[in-house]
N, CA and C of each residue as an Amber inpcrd file, in Angstrom:
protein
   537
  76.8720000 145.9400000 184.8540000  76.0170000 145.7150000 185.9900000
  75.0470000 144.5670000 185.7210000  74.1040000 144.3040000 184.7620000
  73.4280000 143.6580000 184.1570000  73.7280000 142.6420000 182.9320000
  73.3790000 141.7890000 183.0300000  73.4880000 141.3530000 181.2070000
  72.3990000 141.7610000 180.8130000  72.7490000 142.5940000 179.2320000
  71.8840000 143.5940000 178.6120000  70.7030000 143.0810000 177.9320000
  69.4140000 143.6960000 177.7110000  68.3340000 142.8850000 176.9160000
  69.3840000 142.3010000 175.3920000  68.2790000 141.3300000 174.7880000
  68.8350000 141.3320000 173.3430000  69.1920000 142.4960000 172.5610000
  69.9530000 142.7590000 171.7040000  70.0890000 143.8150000 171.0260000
  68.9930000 143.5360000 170.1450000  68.9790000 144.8220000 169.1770000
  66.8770000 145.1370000 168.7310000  68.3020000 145.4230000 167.2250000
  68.3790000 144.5460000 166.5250000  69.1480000 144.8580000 165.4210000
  67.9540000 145.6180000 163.9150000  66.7760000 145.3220000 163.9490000
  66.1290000 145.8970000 163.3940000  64.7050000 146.3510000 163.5630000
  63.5800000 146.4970000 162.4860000  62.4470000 146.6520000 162.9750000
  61.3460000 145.3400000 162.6440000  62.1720000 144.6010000 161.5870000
  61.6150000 142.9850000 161.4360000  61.9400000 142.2550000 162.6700000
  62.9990000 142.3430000 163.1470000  62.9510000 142.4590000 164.6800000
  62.0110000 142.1810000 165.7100000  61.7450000 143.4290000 165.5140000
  60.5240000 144.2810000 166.6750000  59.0820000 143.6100000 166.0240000
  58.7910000 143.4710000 164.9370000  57.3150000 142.8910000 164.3990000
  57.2610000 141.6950000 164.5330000  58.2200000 140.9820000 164.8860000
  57.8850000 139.1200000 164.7560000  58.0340000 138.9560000 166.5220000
  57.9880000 140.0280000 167.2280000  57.9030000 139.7930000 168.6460000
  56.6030000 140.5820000 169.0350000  55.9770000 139.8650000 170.0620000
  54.7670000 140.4500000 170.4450000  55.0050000 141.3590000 171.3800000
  54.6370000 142.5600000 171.7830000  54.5910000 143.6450000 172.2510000
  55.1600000 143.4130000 173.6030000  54.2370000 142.6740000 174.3640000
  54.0440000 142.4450000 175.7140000  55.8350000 141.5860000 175.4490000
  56.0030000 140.9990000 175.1270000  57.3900000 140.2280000 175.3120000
  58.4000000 140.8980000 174.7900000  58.2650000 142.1550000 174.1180000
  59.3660000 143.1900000 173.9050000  59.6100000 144.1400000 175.3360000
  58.1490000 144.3900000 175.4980000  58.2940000 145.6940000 176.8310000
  59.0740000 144.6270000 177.7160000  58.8230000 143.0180000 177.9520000
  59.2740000 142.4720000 179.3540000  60.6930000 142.2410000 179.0940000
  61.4430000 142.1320000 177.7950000  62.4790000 141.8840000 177.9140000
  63.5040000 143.2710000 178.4610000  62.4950000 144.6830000 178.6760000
  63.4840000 145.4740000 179.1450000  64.2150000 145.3800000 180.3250000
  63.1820000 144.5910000 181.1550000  63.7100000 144.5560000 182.8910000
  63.3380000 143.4960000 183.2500000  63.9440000 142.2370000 182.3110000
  64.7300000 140.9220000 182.3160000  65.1000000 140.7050000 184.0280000
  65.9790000 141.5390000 183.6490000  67.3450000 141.3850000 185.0230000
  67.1550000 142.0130000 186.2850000  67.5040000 141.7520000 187.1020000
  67.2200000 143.5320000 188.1730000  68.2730000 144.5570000 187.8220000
  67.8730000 145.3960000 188.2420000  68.8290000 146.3820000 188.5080000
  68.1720000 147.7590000 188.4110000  68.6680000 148.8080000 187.4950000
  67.8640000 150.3580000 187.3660000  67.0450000 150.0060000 186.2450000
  65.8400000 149.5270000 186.3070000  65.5790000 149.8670000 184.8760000
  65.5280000 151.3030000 184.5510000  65.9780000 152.4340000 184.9860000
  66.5140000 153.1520000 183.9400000  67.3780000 153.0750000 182.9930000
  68.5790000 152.6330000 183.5610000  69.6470000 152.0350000 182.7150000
  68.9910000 150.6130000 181.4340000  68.5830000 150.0090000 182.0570000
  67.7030000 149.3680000 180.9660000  67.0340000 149.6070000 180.2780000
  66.1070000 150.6650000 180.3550000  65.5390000 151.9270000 179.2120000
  66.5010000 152.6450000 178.3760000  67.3570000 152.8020000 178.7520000
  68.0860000 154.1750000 178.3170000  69.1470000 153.0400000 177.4170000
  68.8980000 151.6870000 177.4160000  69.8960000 150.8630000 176.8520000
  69.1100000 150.3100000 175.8370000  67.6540000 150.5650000 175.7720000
  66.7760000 149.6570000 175.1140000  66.3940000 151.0980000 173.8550000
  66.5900000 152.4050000 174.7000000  66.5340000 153.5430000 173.3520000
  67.4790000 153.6990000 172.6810000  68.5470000 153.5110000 173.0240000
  69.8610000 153.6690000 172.1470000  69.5840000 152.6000000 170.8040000
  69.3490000 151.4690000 171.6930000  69.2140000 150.2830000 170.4120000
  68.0380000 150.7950000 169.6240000  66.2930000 150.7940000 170.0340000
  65.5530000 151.4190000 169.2170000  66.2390000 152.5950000 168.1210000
  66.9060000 153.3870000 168.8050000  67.3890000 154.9210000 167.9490000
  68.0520000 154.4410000 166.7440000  69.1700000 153.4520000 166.8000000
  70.1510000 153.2490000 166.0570000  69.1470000 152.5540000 164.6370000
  68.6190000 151.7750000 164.6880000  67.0320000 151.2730000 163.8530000
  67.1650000 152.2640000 162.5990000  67.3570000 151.9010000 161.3730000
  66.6150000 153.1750000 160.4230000  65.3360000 152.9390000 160.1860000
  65.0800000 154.4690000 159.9520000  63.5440000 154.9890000 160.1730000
  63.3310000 155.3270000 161.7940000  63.7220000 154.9440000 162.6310000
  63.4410000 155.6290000 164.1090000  63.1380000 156.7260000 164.5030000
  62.4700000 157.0990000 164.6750000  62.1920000 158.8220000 165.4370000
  62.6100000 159.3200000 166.9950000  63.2410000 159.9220000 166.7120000
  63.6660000 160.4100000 167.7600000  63.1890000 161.7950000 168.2880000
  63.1960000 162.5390000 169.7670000  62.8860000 162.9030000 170.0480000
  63.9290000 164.8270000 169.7130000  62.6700000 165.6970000 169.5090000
  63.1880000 167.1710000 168.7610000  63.7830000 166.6970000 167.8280000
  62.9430000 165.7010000 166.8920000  63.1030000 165.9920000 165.1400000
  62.1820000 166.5060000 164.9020000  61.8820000 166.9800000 163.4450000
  60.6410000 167.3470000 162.5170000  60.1890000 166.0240000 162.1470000
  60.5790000 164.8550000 161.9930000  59.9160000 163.7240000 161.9220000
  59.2640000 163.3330000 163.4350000  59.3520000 163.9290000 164.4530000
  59.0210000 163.4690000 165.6510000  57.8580000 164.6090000 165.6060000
  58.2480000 165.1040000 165.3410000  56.9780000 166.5390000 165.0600000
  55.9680000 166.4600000 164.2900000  56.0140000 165.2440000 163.0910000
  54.8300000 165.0580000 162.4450000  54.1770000 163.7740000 162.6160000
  54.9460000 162.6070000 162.8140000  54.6110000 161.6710000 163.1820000
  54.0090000 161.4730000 165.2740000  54.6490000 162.1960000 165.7990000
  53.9890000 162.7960000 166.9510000  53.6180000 164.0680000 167.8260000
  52.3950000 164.2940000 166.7470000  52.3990000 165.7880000 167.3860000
  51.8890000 166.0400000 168.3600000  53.1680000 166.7850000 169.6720000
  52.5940000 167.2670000 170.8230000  52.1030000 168.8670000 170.9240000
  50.9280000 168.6280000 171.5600000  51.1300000 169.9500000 172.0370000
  51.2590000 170.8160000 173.3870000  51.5280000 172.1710000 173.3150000
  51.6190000 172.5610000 174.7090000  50.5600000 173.9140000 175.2060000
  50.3460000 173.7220000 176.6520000  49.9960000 174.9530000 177.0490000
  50.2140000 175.1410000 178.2690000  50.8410000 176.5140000 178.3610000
  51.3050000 176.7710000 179.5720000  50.8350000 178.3990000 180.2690000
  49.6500000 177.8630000 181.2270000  48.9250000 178.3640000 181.6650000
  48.6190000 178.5190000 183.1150000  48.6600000 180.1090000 183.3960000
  48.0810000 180.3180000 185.0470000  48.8450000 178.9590000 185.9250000
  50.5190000 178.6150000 185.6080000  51.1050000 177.5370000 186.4900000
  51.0260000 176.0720000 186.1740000  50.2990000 176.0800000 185.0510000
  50.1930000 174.6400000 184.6730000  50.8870000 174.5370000 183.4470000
  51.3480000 173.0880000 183.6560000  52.0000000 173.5020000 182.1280000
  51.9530000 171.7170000 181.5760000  50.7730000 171.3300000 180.4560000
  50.0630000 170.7890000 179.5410000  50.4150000 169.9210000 178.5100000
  51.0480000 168.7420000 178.4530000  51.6700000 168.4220000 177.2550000
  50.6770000 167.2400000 176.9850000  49.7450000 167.5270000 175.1510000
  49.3280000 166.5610000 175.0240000  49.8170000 165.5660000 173.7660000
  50.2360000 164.2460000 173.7290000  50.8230000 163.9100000 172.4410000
  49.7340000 162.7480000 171.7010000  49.9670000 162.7190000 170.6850000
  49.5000000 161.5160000 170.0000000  50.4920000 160.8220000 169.5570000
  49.8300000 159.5300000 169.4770000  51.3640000 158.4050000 169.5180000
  50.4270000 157.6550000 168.4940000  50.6810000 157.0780000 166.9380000
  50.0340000 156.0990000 166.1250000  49.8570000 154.7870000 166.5950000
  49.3550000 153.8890000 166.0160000  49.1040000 152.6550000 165.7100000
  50.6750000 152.0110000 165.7860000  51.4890000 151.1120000 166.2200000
  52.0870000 150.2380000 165.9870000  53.0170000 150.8980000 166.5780000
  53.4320000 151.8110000 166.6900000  54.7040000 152.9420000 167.1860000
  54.7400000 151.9910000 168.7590000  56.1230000 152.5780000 169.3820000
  57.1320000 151.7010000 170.1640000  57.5940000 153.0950000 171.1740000
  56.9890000 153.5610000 172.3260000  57.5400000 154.6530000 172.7800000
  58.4680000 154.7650000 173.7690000  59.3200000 155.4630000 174.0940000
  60.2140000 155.6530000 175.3010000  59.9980000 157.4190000 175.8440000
  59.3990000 157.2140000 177.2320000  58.7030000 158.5460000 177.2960000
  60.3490000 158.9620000 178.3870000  60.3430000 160.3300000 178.6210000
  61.1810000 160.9110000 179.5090000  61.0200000 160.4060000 180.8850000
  62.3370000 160.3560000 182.1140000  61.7760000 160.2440000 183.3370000
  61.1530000 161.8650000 184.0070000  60.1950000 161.6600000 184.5400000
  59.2850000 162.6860000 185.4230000  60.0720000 162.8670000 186.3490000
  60.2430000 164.2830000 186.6890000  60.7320000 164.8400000 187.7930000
  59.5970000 165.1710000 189.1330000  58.7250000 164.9120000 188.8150000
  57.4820000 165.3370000 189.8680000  56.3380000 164.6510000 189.6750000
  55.3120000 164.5730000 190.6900000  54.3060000 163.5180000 190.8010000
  53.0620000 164.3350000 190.1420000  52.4400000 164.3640000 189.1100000
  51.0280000 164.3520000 188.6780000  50.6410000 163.5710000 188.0870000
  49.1880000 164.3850000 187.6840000  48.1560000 163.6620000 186.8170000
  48.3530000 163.2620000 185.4040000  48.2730000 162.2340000 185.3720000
  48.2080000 161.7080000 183.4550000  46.8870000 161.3580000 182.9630000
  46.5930000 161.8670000 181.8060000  45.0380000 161.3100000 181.4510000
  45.4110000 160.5360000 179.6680000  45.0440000 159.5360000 179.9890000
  44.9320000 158.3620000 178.6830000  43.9980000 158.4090000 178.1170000
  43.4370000 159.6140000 177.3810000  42.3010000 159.7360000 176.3420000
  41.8330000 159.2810000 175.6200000  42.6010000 158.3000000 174.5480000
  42.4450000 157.9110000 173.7160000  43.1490000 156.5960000 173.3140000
  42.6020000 155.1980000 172.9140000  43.3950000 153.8100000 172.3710000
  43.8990000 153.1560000 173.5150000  44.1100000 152.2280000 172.8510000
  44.9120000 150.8120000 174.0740000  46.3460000 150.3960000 173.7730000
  47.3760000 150.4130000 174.6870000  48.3400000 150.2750000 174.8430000
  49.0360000 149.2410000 175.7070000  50.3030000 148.6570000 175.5170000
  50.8850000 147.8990000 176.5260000  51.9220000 148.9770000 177.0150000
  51.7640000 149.0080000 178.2430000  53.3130000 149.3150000 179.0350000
  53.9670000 148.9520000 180.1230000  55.1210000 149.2530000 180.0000000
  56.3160000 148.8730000 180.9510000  56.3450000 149.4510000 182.2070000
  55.4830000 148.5660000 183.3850000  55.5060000 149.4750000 184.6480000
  56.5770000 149.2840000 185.2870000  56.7730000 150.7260000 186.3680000
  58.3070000 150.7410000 187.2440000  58.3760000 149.6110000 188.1800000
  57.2640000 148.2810000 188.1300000  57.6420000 147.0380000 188.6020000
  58.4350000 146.2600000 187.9270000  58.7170000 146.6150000 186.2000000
  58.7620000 145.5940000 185.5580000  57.2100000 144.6020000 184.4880000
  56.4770000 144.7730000 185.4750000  55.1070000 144.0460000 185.0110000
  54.7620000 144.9980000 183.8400000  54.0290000 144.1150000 182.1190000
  53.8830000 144.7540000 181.4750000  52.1780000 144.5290000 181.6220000
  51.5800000 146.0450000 181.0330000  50.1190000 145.7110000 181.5640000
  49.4230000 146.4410000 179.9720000  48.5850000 145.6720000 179.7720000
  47.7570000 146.3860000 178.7390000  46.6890000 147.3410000 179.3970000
  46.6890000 148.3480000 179.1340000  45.6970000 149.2450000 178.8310000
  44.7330000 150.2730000 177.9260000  43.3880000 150.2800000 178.2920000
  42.5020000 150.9090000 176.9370000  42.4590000 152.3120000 177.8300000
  42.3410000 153.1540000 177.1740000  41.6460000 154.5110000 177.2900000
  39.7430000 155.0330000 177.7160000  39.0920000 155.4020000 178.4070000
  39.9790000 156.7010000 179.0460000  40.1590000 156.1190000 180.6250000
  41.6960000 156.6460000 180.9640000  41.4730000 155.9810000 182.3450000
  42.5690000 157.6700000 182.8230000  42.7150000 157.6660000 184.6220000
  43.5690000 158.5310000 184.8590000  44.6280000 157.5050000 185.6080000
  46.0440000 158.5270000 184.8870000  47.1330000 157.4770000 185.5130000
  47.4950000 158.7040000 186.8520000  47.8910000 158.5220000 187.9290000
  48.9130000 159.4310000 188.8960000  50.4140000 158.8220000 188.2570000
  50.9810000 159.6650000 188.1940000  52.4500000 159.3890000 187.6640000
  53.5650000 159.9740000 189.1700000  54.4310000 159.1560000 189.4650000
  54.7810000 159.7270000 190.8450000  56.8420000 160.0180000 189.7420000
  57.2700000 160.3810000 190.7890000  58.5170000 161.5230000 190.2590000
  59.7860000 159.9200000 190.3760000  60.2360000 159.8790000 189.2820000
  61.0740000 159.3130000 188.5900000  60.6990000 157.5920000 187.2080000
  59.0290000 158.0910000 187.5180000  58.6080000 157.1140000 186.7610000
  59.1010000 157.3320000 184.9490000  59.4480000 156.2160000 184.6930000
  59.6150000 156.4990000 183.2550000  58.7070000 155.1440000 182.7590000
  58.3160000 155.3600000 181.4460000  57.3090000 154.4430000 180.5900000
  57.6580000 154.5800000 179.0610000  57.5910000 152.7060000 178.8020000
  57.8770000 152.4940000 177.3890000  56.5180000 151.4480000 177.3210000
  55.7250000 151.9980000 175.8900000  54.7380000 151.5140000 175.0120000
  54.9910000 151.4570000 174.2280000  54.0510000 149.8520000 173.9580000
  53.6380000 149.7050000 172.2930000  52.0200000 150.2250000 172.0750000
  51.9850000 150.7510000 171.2830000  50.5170000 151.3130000 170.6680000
  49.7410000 150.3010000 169.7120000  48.9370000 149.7760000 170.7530000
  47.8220000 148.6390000 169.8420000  46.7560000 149.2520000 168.8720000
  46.5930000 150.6380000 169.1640000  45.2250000 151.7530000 168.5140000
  46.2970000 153.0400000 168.6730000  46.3130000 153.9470000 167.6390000
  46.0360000 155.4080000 167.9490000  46.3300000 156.1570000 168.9910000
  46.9560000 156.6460000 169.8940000  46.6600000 156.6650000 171.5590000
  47.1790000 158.3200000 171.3170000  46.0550000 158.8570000 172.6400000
  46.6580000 160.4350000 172.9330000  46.5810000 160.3430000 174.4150000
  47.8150000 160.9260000 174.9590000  48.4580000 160.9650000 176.2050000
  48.5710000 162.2250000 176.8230000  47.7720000 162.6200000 177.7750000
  47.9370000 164.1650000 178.3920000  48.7350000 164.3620000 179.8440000
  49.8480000 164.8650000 180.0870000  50.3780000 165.1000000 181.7430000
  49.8960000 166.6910000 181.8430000  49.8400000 167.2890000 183.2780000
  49.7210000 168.4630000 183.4810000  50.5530000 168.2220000 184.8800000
  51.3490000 169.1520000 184.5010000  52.3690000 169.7760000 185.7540000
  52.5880000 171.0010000 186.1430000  52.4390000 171.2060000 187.5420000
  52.6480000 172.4440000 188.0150000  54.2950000 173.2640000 187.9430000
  53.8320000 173.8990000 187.4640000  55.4100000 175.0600000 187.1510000
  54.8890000 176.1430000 187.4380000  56.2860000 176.8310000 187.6730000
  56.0540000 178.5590000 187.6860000  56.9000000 179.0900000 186.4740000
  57.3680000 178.3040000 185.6470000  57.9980000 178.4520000 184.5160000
  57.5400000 179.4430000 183.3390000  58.3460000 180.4650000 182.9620000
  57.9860000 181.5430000 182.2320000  57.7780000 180.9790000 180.6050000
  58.2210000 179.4880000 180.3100000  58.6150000 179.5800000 179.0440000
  58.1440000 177.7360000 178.6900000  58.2050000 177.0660000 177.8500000
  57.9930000 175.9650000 177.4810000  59.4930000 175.1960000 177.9700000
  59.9810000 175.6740000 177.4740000  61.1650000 174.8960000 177.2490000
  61.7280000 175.1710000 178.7770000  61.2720000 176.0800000 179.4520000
  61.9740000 176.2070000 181.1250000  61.1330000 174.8520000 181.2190000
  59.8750000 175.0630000 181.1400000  58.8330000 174.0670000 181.9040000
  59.4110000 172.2770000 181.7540000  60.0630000 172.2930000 180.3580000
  60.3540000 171.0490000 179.9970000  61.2500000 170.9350000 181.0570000
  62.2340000 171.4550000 181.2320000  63.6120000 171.3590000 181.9510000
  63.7860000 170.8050000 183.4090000  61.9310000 171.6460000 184.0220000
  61.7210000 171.4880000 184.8820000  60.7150000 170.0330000 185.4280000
  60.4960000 170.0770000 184.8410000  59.1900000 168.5130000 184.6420000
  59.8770000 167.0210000 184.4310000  61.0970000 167.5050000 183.7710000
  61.5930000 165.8040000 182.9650000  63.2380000 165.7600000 182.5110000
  63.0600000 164.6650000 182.5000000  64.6300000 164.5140000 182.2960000
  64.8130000 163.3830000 181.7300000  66.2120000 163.1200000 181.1260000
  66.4930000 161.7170000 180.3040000  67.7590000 161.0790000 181.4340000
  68.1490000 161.9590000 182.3690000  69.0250000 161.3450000 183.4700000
  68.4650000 161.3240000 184.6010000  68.6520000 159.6860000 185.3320000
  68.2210000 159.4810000 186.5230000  68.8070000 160.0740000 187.6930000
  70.2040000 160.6590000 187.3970000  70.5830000 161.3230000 188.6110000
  70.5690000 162.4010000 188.9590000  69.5260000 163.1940000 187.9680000
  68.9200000 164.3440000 188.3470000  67.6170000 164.3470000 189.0590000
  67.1900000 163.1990000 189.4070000  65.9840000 163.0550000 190.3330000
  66.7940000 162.7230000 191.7270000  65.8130000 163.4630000 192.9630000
  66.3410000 163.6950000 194.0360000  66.7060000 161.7990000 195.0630000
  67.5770000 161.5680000 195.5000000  68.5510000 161.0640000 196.2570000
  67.3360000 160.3740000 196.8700000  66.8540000 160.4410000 197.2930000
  65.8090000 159.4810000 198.3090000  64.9630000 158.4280000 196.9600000
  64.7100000 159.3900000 195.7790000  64.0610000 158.3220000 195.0200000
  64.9160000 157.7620000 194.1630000  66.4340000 157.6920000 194.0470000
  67.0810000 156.8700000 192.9990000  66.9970000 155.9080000 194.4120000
  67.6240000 156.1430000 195.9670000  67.6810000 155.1670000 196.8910000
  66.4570000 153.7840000 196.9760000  65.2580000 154.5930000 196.9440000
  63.9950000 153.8650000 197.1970000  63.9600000 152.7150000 195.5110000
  64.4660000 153.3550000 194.3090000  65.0780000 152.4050000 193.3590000
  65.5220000 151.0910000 193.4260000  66.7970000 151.4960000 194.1450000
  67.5070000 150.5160000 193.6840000  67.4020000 149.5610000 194.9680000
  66.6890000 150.0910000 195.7380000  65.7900000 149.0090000 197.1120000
  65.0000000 148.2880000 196.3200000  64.2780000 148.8250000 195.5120000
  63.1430000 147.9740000 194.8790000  63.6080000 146.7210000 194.0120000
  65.3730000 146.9160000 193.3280000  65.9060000 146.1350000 192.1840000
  66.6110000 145.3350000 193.2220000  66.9970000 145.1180000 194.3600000
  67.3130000 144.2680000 194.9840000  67.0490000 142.8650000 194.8010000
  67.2910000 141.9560000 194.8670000  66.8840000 140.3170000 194.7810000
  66.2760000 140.0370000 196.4630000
């Protein structure tokens, strides 16, 4: 569909490029940048040393936590210094709160934007976001569930496939990737 970003063959790579010109080379081209995310984690993953997501290295190097309470259900993470993130796509529209450090990221325009902490983001339902971490950064979403369990709640909140988000917003998508 696209011609693909550069391939990310390592992490000397990734350090002799400045942040802001890594996030922009994800959505180069038009098209889904999902598919351009999901093409830009494969390459990150393959990287040794990479962390990936439900390791015990993802567990110490980013520890989230959860609480799932009276319908809400809480995920807060910390992300280090220099780290390179690829967050899940959101299945539903809430609140994000940026607590802590300054970051560049990859908005669903394409435009990469630096931001410091504390600010509130609204996150609307199929947004996905990739950062570089200039400071330290802790990242909080709260989403409404009726979910009995963490892992229901995850199931229900997020996803790593775009075609599990509902039909009007992959449409309103790929309106937007149009030329």
């Amino acid at each position: 569909m696209n011609t693909p970003i550069a391939p990310i063959n390592d992490f000397n790579q990734i350090l002799r490029t400045s942040p802001e010109d890594l996030l922009s080379q994800v959505h180069k081209k038009r098209g889904f940048i999902w598919e351009e995310i999901n093409l830009f984690s494969k390459q990150l993953s393959a990287i040794e040393g990479a962390v990936v997501h439900h390791t015990p290295e993802m567990e110490k190097d980013f520890p989230l936590q959860h609480d799932l309470t009276d319908g809400l259900y809480t995920r807060e993470v910390f992300m280090p210094k220099g780290s390179l993130v690829v967050s899940f796509i959101h299945k539903q529209n809430h609140p994000s709160f940026f607590m802590s450090g300054e970051m560049s990221i990859l908005l669903d325009t394409g435009e990469v934007k630096r931001i410091k902490a504390p600010m509130k983001v609204m996150t609307e339902v199929g947004t996905q976001r990739v950062a570089y971490m200039h400071e330290d950064c802790t990242w909080v979403c709260v989403y409404k569930t009726d979910a009995p369990t963490i892992e229901e709640a995850e199931k229900e909140v997020y996803t790593t496939d775009y075609r599990e988000l509902p039909e009007h917003i992959i449409l309103n998508k790929l309106l937007l990737c149009q030329d």
